[in-house]
MITI-917953 format. One record per atom (N, C-alpha, C): atom name; x, y, z. Coordinates in steps of 0.1 Angstrom, whole numbers, plus 2048, in hexadecimal, padded with zeros to 3 digits. Example, Ala and Ser with C-alpha at 12.3 -4.5 7.8 and 13.67 -1.06 7.14 Angstrom:
<recs>
REC | atomo | px | py | pz
REC | N | 884 | 7C7 | 84E
REC | CA | 87B | 7D3 | 84E
REC | C | 884 | 7DF | 84E
REC | N | 880 | 7EA | 847
REC | CA | 889 | 7F5 | 847
REC | C | 881 | 800 | 84F
</recs>
This chain:
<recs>
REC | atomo | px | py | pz
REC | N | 877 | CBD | DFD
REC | CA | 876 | CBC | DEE
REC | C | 87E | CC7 | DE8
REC | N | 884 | CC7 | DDF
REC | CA | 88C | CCD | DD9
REC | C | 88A | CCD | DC7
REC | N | 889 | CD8 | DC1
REC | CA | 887 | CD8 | DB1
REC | C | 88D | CDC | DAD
REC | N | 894 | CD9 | DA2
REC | CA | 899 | CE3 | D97
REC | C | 898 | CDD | D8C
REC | N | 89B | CEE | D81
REC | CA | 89D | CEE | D76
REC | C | 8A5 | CF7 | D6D
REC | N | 8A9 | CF2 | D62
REC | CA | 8B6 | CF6 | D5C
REC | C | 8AB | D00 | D55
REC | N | 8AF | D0C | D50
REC | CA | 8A3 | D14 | D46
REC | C | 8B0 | D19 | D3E
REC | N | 8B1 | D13 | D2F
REC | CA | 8B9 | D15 | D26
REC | C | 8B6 | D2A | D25
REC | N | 8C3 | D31 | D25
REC | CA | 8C3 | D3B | D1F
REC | C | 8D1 | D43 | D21
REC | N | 8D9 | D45 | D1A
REC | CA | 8E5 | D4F | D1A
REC | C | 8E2 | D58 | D21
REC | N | 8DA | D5C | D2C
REC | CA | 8DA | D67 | D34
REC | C | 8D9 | D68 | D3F
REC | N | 8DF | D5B | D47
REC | CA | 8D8 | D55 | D55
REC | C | 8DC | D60 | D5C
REC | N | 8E9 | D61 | D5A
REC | CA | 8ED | D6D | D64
REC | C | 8E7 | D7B | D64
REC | N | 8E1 | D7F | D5D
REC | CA | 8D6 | D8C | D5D
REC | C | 8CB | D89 | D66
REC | N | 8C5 | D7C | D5E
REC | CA | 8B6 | D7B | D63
REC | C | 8BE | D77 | D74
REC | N | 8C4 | D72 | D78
REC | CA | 8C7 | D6D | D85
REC | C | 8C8 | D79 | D8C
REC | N | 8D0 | D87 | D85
REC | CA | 8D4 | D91 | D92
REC | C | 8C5 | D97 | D8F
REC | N | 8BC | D94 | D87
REC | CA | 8B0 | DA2 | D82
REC | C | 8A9 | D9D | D8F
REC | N | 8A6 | D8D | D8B
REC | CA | 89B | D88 | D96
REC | C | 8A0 | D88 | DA7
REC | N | 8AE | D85 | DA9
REC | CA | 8B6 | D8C | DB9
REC | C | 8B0 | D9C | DBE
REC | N | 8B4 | DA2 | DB1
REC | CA | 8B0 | DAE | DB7
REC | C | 8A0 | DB8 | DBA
REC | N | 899 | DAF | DB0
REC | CA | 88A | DB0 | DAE
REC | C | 886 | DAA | DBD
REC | N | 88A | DA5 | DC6
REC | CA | 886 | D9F | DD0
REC | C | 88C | D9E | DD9
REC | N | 899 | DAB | DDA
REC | CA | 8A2 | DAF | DE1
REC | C | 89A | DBA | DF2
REC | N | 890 | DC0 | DEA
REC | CA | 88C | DCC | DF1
REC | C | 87E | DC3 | DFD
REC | N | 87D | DB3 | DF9
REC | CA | 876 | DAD | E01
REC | C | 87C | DA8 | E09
REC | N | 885 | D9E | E04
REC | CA | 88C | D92 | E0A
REC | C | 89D | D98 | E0A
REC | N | 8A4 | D8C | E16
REC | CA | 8AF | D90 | E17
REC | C | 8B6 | D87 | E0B
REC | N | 8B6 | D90 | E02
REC | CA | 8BE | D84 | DF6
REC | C | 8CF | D87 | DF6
REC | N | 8D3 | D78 | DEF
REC | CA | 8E3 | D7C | DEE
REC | C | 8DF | D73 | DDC
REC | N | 8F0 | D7C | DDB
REC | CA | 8F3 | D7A | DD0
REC | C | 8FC | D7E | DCA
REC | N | 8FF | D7B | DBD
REC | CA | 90A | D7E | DB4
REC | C | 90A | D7D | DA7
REC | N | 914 | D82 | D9C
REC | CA | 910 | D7F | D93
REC | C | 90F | D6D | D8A
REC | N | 914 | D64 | D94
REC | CA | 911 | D56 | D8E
REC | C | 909 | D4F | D9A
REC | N | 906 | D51 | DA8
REC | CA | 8FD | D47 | DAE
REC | C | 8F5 | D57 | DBA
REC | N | 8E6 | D53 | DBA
REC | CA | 8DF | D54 | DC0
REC | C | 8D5 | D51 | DCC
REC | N | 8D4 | D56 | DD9
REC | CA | 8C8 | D52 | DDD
REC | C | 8BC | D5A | DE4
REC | N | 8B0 | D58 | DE1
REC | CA | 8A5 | D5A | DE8
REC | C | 89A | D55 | DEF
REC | N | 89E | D5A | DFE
REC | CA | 893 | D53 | E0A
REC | C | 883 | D57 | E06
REC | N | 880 | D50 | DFF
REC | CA | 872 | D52 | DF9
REC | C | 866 | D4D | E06
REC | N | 85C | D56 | E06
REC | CA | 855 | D4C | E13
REC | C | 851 | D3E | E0F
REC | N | 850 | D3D | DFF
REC | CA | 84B | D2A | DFD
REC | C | 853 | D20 | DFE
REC | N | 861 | D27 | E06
REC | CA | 871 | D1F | E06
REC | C | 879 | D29 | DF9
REC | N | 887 | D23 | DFF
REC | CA | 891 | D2A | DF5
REC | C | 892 | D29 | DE6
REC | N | 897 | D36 | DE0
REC | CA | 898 | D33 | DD1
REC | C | 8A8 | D34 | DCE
REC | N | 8AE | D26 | DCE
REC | CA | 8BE | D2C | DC2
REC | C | 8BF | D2A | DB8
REC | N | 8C8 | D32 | DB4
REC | CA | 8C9 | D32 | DA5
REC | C | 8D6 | D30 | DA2
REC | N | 8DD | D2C | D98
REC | CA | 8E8 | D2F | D90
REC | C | 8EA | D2B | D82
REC | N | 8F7 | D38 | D80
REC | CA | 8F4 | D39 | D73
REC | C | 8FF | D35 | D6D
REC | N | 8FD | D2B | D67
REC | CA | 907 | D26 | D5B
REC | C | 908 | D29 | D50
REC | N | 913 | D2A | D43
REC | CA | 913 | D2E | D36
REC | C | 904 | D2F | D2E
REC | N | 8FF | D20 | D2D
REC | CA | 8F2 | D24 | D22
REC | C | 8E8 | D21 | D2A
REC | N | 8E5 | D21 | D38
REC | CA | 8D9 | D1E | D42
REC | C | 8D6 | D24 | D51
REC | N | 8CE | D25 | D52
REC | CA | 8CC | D2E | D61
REC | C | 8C8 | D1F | D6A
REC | N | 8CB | D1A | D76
REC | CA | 8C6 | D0F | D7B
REC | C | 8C1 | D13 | D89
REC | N | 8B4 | D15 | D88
REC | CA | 8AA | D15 | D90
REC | C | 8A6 | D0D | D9A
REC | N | 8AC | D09 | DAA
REC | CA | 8A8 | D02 | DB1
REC | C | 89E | D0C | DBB
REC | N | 88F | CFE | DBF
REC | CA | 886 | D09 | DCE
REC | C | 88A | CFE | DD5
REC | N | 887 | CFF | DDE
REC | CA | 885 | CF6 | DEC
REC | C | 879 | CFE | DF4
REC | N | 86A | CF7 | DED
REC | CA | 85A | CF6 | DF2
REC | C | 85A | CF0 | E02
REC | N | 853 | CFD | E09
REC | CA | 854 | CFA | E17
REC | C | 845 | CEC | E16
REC | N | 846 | CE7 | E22
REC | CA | 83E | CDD | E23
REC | C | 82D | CE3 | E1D
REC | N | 82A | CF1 | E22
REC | CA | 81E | CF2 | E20
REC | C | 81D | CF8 | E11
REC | N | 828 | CF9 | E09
REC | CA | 828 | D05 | DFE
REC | C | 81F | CFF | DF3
REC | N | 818 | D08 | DEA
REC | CA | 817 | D01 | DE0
REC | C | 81D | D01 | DD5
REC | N | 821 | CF6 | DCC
REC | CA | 82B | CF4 | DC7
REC | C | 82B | CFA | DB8
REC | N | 820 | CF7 | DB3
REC | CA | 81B | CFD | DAB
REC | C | 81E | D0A | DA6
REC | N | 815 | D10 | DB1
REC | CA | 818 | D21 | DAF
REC | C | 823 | D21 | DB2
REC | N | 832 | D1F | DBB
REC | CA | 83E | D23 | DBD
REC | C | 841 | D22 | DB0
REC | N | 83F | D15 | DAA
REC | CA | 84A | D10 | D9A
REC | C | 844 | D21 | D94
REC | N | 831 | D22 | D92
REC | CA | 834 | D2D | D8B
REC | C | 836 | D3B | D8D
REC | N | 837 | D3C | D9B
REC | CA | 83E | D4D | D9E
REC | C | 84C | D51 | D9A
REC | N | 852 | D44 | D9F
REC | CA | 860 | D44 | D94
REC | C | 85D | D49 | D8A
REC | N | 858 | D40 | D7F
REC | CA | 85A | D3E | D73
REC | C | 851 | D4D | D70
REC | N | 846 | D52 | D72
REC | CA | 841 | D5E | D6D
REC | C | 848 | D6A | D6E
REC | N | 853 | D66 | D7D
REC | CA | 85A | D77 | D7A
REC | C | 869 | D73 | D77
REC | N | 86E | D67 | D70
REC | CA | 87C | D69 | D6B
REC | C | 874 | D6B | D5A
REC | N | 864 | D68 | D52
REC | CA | 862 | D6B | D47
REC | C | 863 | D7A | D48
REC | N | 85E | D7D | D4F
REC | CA | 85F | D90 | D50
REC | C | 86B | D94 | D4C
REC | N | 876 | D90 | D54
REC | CA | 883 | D94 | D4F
REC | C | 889 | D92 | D40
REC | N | 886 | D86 | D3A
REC | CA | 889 | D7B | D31
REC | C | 87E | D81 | D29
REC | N | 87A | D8D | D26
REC | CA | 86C | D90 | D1D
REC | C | 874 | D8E | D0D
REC | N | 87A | D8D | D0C
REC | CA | 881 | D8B | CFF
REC | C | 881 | D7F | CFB
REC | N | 88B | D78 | D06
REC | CA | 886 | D65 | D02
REC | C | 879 | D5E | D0A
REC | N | 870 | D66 | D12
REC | CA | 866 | D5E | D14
REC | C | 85F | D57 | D0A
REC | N | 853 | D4F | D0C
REC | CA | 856 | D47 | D1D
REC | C | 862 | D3B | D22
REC | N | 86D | D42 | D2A
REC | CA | 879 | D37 | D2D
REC | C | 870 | D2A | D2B
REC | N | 87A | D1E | D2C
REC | CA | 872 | D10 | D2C
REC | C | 87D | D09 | D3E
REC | N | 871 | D06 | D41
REC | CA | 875 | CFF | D4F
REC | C | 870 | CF4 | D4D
REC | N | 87B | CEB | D4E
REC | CA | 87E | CDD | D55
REC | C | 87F | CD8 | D61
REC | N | 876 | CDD | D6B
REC | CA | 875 | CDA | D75
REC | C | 873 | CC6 | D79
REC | N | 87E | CC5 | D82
REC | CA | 884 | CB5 | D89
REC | C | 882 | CBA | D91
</recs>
């Protein structure tokens, strides 16, 4: 299973390297300033970032819960985003 979602905001590329590097000192993340990734233990988080949107894909391991993954994302890219929170996810 595979999700994403587009989260409208002129700043993908901030919140992409904040959240990389916020979870740098855990995981072995890569990244850059337009695509990211993180070996999260609920499955991977990528990101990239295009002009007016950050696009958010996980890949939920079989046992993950899906739920909480969509909102661990979403609770620490609002931390970053405390200005435009709460982002809006469209998660497909």
């Amino acid at each position: 299973m595979t999700l994403t979602a587009h989260v409208p905001t002129p700043n993908a590329s901030r919140y992409l390297q904040q959240l990389c590097k916020h979870w740098s000192h855990k995981f072995d993340v890569t990244f850059d300033a337009e695509q990211g990734v993180i070996p999260f233990p609920m499955g991977p988080i990528r990101m990239k970032a295009e002009p007016e949107a950050l696009v958010v894909t996980i890949e939920p391991k079989a046992d993950a819960d899906v739920e909480r993954f969509k909102q661990v994302v979403a609770d620490h890219l609002d931390r970053f985003a405390f200005r435009e929170a709460p982002l809006t996810f469209d998660w497909q």
